[in-house]
C-alpha positions in Angstrom: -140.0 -96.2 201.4 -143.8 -94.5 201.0 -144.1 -90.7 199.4 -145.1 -88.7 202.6 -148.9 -87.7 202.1 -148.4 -84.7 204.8 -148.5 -82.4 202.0 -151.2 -84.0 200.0 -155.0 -83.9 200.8 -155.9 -87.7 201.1 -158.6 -89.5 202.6 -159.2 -93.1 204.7 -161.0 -95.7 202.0 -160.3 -98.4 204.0 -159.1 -99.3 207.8 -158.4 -102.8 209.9 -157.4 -103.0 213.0 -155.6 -106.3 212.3 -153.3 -104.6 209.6 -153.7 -100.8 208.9 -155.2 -98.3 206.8 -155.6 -97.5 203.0 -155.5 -93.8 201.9 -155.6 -92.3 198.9 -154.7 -88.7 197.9 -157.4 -86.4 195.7 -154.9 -86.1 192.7 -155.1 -89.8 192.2 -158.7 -89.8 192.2 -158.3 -87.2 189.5 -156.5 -88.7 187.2 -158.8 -91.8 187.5 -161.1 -90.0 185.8 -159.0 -88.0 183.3 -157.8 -91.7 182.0 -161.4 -92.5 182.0 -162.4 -89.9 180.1 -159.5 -89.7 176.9 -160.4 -93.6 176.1 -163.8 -92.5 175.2 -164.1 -92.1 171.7 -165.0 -88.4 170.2 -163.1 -87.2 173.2 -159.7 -85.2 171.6 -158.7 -84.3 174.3 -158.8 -82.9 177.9 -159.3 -79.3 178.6 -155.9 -77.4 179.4 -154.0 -79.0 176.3 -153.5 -82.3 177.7 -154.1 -84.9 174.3 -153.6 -88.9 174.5 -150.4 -88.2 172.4 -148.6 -86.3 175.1 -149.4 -88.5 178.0 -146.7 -90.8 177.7 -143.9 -87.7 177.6 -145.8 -85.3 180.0 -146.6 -88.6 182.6 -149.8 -89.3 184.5 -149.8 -86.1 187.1 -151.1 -83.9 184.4 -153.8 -86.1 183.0 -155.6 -84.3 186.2 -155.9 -81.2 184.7 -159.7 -80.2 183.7 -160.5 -82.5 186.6 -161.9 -80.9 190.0 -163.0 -83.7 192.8 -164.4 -82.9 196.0 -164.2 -85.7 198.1 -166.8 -86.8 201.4 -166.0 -89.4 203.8 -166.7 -92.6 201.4 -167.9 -90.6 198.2 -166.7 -87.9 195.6 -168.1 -85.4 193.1 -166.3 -84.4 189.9 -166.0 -81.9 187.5 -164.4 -82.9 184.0 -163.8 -80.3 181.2 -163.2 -81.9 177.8 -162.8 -81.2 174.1 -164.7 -82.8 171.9 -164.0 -84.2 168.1 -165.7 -82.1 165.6 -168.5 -84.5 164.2 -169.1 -86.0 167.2 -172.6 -85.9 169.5 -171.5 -83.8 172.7 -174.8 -85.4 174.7 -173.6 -88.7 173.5 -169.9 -88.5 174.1 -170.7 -86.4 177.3 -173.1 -89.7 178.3 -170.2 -92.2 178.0 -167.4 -90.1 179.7 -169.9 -89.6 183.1 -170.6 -93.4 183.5 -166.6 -94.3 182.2 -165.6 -91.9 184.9 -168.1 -93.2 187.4 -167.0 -97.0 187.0 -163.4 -95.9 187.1 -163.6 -94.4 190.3 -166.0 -97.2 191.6 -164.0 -100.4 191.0 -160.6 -98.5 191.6 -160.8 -97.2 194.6 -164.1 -98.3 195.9 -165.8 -94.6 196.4 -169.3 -93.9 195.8 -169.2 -91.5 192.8 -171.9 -89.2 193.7 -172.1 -86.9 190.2 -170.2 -86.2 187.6 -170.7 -83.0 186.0 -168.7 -82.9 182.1 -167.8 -79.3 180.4 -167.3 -79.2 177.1 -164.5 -76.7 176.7 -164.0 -77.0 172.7 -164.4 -78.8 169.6 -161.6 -79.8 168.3 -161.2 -80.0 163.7 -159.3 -82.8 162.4 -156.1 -81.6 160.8 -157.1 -81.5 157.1 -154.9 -81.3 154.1 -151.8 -82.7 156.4 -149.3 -84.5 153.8 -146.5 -86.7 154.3 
């Protein structure tokens, strides 16, 4: 049995009148991106304490956190806050995560991603002097 949408904001990506509709809700679009944007490299992690290490125990809802969408008929705007690896260049990094993000979005759910605006929240130090 389907999760009921009714208390979800989702939108109409695709309709036929021979079978039905396809709709998908904003927080899925959201962590789209968020995925997108922790496999780019000199990304630590995403703003609001959210690193690659804890995405397997915490689970996939909370990868959406630092992410803001605002979705329009067939197309959607989003706002990503980061933290980047000390080391790293922010433009560079910053470069990669908007067009990961954008071809996420794109071939997963067939939106138009209009923008996509990246925050760097913080830059994070490697843990030095850490023994075993």
């Amino acid at each position: 049995m389907a999760k009921d949408f009714s208390d979800r904001s989702t939108h109409m990506i695709h309709e036929t009148k021979d079978i039905g509709s396809v709709e998908i809700a904003d927080e899925v679009v959201a962590v789209i991106a968020g995925l997108a944007a922790t496999e780019v490299e000199g990304v630590a992690s995403m703003a609001g304490n959210i690193t690659k290490e804890l995405v397997g125990r915490l689970g996939a809802k909370n990868l959406s956190k630092g992410v803001k969408i605002r979705m329009m008929d067939t197309s959607v705007s989003v706002d990503i806050a980061i933290n980047v690896k000390y080391g790293y260049s922010i433009p560079e990094v910053a470069g990669v995560v908007q067009e990961r993000v954008k071809n996420a979005i794109e071939s997963m759910t067939g939106l138009e991603a209009l923008d996509i605006n990246v925050k760097i929240s913080n830059v994070e130090l490697e843990p030095t002097g850490a023994t075993k």
